[in-house]
C-alpha positions in Angstrom: 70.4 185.8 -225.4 70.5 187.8 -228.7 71.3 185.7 -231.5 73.9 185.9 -234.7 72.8 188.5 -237.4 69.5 189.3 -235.0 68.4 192.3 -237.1 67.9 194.1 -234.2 71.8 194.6 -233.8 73.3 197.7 -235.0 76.1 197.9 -237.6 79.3 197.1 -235.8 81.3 199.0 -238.7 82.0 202.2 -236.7 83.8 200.0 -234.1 86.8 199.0 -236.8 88.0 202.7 -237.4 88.4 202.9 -233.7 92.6 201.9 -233.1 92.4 198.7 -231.1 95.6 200.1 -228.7 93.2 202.6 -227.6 90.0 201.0 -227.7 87.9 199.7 -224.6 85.6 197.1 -223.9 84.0 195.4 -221.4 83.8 192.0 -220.2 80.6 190.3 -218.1 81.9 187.2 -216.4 79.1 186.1 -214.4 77.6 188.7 -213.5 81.2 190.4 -212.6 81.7 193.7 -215.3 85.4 194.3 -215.6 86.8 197.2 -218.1 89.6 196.6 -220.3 91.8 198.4 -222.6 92.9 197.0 -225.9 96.8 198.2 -224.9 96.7 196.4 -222.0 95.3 193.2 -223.4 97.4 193.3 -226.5 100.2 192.4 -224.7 99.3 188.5 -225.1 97.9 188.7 -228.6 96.8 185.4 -228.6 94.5 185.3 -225.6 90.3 185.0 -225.7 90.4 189.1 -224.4 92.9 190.3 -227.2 90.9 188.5 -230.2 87.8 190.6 -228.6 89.4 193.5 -229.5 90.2 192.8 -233.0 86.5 190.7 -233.3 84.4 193.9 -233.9 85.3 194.6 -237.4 84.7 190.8 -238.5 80.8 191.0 -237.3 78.8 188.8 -235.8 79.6 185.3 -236.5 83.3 186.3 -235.7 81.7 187.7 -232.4 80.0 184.8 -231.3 82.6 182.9 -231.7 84.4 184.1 -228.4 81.9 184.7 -226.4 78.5 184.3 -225.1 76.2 187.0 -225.9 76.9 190.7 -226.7 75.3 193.8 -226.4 76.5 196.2 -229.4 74.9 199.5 -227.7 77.3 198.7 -224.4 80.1 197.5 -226.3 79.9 194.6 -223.4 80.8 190.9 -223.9 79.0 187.9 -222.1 80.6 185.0 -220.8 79.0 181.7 -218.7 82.1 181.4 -217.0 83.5 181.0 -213.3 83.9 184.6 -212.2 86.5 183.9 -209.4 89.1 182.4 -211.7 88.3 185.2 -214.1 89.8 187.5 -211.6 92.9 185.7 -211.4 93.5 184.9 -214.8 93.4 188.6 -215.5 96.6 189.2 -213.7 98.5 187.8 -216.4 97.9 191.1 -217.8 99.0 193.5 -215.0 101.5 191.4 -213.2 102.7 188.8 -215.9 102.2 185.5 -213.8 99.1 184.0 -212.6 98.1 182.8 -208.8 95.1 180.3 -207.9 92.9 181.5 -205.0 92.5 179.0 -202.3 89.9 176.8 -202.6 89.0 176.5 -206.5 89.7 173.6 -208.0 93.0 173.2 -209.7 91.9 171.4 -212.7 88.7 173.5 -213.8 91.2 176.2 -212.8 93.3 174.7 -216.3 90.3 174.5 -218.1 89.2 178.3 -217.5 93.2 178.9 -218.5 92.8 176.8 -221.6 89.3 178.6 -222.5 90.3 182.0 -221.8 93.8 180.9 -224.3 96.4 181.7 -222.0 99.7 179.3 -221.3 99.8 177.6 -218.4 103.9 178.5 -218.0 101.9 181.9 -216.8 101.0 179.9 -213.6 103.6 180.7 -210.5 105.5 177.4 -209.2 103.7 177.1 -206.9 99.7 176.9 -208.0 101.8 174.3 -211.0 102.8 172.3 -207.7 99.1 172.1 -206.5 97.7 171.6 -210.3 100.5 169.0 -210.5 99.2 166.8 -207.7 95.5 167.2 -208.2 96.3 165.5 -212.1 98.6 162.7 -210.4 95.4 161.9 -208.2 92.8 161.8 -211.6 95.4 159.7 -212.9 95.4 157.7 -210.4 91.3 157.4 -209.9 91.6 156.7 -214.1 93.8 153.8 -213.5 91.8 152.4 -211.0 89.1 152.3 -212.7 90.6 150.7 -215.6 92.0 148.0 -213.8 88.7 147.0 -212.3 87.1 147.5 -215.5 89.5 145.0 -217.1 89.4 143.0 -214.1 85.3 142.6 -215.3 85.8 142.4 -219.2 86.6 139.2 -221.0 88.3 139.8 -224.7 86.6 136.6 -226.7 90.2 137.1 -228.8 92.7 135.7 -226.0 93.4 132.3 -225.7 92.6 130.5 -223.0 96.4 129.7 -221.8 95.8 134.0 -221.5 92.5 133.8 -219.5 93.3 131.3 -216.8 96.1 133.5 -216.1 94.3 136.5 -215.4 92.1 134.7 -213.6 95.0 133.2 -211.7 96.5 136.7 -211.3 93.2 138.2 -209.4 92.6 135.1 -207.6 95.5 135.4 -205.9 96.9 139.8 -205.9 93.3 140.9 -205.5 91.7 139.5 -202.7 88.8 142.0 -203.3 87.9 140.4 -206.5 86.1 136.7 -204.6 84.9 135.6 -201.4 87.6 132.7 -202.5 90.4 135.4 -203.3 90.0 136.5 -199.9 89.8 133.3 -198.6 93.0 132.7 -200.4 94.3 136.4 -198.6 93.6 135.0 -195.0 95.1 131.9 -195.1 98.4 133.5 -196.5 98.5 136.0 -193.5 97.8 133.4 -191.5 100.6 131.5 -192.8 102.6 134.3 -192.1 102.0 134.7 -188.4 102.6 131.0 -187.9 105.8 130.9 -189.5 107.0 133.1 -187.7 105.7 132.1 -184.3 107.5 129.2 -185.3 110.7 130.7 -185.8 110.2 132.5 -182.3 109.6 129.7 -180.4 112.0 127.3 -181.9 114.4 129.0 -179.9 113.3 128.1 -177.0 115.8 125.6 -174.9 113.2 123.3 -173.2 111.9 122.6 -176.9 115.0 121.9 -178.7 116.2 118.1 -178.8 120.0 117.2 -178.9 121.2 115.6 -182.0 123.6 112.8 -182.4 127.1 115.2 -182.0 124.8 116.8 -179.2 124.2 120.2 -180.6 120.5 121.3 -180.0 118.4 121.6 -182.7 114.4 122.6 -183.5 111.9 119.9 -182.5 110.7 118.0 -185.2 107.3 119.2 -185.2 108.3 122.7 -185.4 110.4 122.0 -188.0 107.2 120.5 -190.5 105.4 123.1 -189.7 108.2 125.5 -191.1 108.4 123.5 -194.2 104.6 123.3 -194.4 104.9 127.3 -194.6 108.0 127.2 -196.7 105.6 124.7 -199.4 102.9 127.3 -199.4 105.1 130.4 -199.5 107.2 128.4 -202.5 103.6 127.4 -204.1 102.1 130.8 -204.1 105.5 132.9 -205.4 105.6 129.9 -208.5 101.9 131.3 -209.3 102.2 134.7 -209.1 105.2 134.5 -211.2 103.7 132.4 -214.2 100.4 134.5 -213.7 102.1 138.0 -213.5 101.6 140.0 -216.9 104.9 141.8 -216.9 107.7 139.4 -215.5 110.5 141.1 -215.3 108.3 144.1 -213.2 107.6 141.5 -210.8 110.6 140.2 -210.0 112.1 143.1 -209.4 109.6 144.5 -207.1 110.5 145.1 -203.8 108.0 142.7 -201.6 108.6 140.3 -204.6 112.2 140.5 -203.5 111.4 140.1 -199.5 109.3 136.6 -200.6 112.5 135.1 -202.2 114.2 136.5 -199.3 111.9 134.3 -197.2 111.9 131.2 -199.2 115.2 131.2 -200.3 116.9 130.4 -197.0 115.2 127.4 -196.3 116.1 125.7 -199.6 119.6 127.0 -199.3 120.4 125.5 -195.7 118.6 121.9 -197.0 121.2 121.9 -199.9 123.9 122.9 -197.5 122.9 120.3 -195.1 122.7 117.4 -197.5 125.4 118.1 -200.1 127.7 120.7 -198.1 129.4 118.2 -195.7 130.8 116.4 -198.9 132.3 120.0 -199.9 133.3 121.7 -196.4 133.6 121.0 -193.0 130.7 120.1 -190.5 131.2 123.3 -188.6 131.7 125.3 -191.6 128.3 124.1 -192.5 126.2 124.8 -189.6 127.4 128.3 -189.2 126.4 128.8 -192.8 123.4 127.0 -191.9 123.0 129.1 -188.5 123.1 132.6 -190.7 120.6 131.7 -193.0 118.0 130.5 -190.8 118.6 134.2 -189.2 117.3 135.5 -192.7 113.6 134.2 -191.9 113.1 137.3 -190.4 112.8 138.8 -193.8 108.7 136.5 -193.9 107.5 139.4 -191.1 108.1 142.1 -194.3 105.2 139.7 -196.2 102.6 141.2 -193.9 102.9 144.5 -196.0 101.4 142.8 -199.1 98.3 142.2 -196.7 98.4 145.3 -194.7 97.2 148.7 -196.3 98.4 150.2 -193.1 101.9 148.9 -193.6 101.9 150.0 -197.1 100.9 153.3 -196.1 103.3 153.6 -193.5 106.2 152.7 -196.5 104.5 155.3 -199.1 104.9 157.9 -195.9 108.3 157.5 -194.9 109.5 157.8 -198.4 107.7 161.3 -198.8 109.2 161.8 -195.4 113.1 161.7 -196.2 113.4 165.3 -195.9 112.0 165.3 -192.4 114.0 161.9 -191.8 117.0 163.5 -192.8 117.2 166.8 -190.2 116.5 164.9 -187.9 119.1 162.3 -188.8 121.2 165.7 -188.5 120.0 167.3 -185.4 121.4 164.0 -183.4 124.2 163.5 -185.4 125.6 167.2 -184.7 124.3 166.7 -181.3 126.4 163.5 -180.5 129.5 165.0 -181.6 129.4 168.0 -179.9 128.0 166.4 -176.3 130.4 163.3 -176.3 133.8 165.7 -177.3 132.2 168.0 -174.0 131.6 164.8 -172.2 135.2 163.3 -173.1 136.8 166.5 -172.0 134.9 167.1 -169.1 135.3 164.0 -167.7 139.0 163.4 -168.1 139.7 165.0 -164.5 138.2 162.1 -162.6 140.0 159.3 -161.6 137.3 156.6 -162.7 136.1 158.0 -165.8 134.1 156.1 -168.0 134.7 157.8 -170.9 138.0 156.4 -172.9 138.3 158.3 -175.6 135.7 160.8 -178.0 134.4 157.6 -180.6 133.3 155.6 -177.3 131.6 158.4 -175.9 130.0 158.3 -179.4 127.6 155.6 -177.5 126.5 157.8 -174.4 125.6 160.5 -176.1 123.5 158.4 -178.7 121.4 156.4 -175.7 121.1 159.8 -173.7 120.0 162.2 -176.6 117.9 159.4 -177.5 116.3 159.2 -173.8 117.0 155.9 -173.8 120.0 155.7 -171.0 121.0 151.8 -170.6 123.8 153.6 -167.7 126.5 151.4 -168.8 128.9 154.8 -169.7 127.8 158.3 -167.0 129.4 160.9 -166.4 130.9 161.1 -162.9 131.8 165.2 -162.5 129.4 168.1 -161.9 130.0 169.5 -165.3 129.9 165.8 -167.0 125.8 165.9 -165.2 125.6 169.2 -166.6 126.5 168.5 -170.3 124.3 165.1 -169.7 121.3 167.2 -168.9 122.0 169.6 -171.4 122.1 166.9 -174.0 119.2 165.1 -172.6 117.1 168.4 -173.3 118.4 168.8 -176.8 117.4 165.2 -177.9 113.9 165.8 -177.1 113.7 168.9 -178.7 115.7 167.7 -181.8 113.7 164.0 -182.3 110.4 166.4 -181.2 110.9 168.8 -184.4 110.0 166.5 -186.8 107.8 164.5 -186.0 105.1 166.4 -186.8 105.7 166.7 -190.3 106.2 162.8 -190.5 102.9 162.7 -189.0 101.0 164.9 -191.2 102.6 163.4 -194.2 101.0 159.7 -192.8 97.8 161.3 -192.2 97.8 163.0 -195.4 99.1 159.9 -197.5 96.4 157.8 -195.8 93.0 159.8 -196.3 94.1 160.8 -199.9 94.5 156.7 -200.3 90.9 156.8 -199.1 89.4 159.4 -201.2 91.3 157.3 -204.0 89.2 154.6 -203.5 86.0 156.4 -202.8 86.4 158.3 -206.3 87.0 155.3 -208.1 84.4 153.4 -206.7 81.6 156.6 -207.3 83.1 156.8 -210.5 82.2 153.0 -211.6 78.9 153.9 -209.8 77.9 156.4 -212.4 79.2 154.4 -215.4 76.9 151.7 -214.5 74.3 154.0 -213.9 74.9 155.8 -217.3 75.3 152.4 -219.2 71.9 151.2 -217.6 70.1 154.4 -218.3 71.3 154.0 -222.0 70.4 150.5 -222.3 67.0 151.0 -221.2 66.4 153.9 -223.5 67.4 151.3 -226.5 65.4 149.1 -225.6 67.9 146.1 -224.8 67.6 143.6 -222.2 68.6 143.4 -218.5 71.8 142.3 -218.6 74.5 142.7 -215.7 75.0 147.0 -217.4 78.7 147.0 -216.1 79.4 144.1 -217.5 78.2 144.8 -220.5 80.0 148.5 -220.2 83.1 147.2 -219.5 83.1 144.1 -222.4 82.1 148.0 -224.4 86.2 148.9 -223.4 87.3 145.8 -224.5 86.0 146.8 -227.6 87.1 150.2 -228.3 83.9 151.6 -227.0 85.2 152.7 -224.2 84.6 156.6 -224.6 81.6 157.0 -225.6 78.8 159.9 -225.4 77.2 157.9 -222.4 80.3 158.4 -219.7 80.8 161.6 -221.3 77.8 163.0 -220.4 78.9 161.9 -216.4 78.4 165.4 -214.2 79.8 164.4 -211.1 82.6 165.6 -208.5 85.0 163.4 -209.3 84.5 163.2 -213.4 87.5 162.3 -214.6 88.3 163.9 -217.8 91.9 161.1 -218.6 88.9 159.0 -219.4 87.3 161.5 -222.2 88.7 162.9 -224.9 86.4 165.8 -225.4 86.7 168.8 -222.8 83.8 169.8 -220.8 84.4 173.2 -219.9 81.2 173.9 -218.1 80.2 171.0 -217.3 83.4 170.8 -214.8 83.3 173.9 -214.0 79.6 173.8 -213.1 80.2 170.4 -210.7 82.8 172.0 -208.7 81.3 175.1 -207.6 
């Protein structure tokens, strides 16, 4: 490369009288020579390519301040840069928007954008969409990260009131954290399952006992087991709650809600049973008591805190209400149209089944559905005919869906994966980093992502040794300085 005020540069003063509109230049990206012209790039005045057109006349240092290298005697600029997103950035000049080729990587695609000083509102819907995502999921890697690297740090400035719950907190939301935290995990699933066994076969006749007014109720055993669960359930929401950082979040959470849900019954129908006969009648009182047992059905929904599977499954079905909601459609406009044939089709036999169009409402759902319990038929050759016509159409209406429900599932679950996996390379090469600093101070052998993270707690988070990090899955949320290059070079 040729240096700034290299005497072996020719006087660039000849280039100023040239008029810019009409002057051309050309541009090495990589190896990839593209010719411009100064009209054409002088449509975006503030972009890298038009400031090359106006640089000529400031010299060298104002030269080398855009680009690379440059050779006078080919009026040709040099750039280190990523020639493929070169080609597309320079459509913003022909076409006036900008579209990412498939398969380079949305966010060294920004950075090229950002060095080559053109707005990302030049950037179709579309490639914003995909850019979109692929920042949600290094903000997501970035969190991670930070939670576990809190998880490890211990600020000497919080009281202890402050660290016992934290420690609380993990022992009991982060099962990863211990061999005791999972420990802790286990026996709460476990919990789980036996409670609700419980509840199933507590309905069994040949295991209920007759009370005093001879009404059958659970057997006694199966009814301290349930409040054996109901104590632990109770004991571990108590916990939670006092350890949680942000109370009112948790209390509002959904499976936050489902455990009161669960617990809640249980005390209610012990109140009602003790107190309520003073305030109500006996029967009054079992029936409420009868409906709220009913509501231990809500414990099942506690496997989902323990599940990733079930959690995934959620996250899906919410991305999935689009899909959910055609085909919500497809049977509704289905049912209506087969039961009104099936009413009026069937109207000429004797012994119809079908009463009137809202009770047919019900045949057409089970047959649509393939489900068929053959309470309601049709009767008449056409009444068969509309059956197996709507039989058909269910298939093909529930089958049009599902595919995309799937694929969202799939999708939602392996980029949950490659989550994990990014977070977990990315702690890799902090510790790495920390322990290759350490060693080049000089400084002992101490546990380096320990000592890395306790660095965070510290404000020392960012500093030059995880900037330096040339990995995949670098994630720049952490840094404050760009790493044009760098990014761009790992990605290739």
């Amino acid at each position: 490369y040729k240096m700034a005020g290299d005497s072996r540069f020719p006087d660039v003063d000849s280039d100023g009288s040239e008029k810019s509109e009409e002057m051309e230049i050309i541009v090495n990206v990589g190896g990839v020579r593209q010719v411009f012209y100064g009209d054409n790039l002088n449509q975006y005045p503030e972009t890298r390519l038009a400031e090359l057109v106006n640089c000529l006349s400031g010299g060298y240092d104002s030269i080398f301040s855009l680009c690379d290298d440059y050779d006078p005697g080919k009026r040709e600029f040099y750039f280190d840069r990523d020639p493929d997103a070169f080609k597309c950035i320079i459509d913003v000049y022909y076409f006036g928007e900008i579209h990412m080729k498939k398969g380079i990587c949305p966010i060294c695609f920004k950075n090229e954008m950002e060095f080559w000083k053109v707005d990302l509102k030049f950037l179709d819907d579309c490639c914003k969409a995909h850019l979109s995502e692929k920042k949600e999921e290094l903000e997501e890697i970035a969190r991670r990260v930070q939670l576990i690297l809190d998880d490890l740090g211990v600020d000497a400035s919080e009281s202890r009131w402050k660290r016992c719950q934290k420690c609380i907190w993990k022992f009991l939301e982060k099962p990863e954290s211990s061999y005791p935290a999972r420990v802790i995990a286990v026996l709460s699933f476990l919990f789980i399952l036996i409670s609700s066994v419980v509840m199933c076969v507590g309905t069994i006749p040949d295991l209920q006992v007759v009370d005093a007014e001879g009404n059958r109720m659970e057997h006694p055993t199966l009814d301290s087991i349930e409040t054996a669960c109901i104590g632990w359930f109770t004991m571990e929401y108590v916990l939670r709650l006092i350890s949680s950082p942000n109370k009112l979040h948790f209390a509002l959470s959904f499976m936050n809600i489902v455990d009161v849900l669960a617990i809640l019954p249980f005390y209610v129908s012990l109140t009602l049973t003790h107190l309520g006969a003073k305030l109500m009648e006996l029967s009054n009182v079992q029936q409420a008591v009868q409906a709220l047992r009913i509501m231990r059905i809500a414990r099942i929904f506690k496997l989902a805190r323990h599940s990733s599977g079930l959690q995934t499954l959620t996250y899906a079905l919410k991305r999935s209400f689009k899909e959910l909601g055609l085909l919500l459609m497809y049977l509704a406009v289905g049912i209506f149209v087969f039961s009104a044939l099936g009413y009026t089709m069937e109207q000429s036999h004797p012994e119809t089944l079908f009463k009137s169009i809202p009770q047919s409402f019900w045949w057409a759902i089970i047959t649509m559905t393939t489900v068929g319990y053959g309470d309601i038929y049709p009767k008449t050759t056409l009444g068969k005919l509309n059956a197996a016509i709507s039989f058909l159409c269910g298939v093909i209406a529930i089958a049009l869906p599902i595919h995309p429900i799937i694929n969202n599932f799939v999708r939602y679950y392996n980029k949950q994966r490659v989550l994990e996996t990014a977070a977990k390379h990315e702690l890799e090469l902090m510790e790495l980093n920390s322990a290759e600093g350490k060693a080049a101070e000089g400084k002992g052998s101490r546990s380096e992502l320990e000592d890395f993270s306790r660095e965070g707690k510290e404000g020392l988070f960012y500093n030059s040794r995880i900037k330096v990090s040339h990995s995949d899955t670098f994630i720049h949320l952490l840094s404050e300085e760009k790493h044009y290059r760098t990014r761009l070079q790992s990605c290739k």
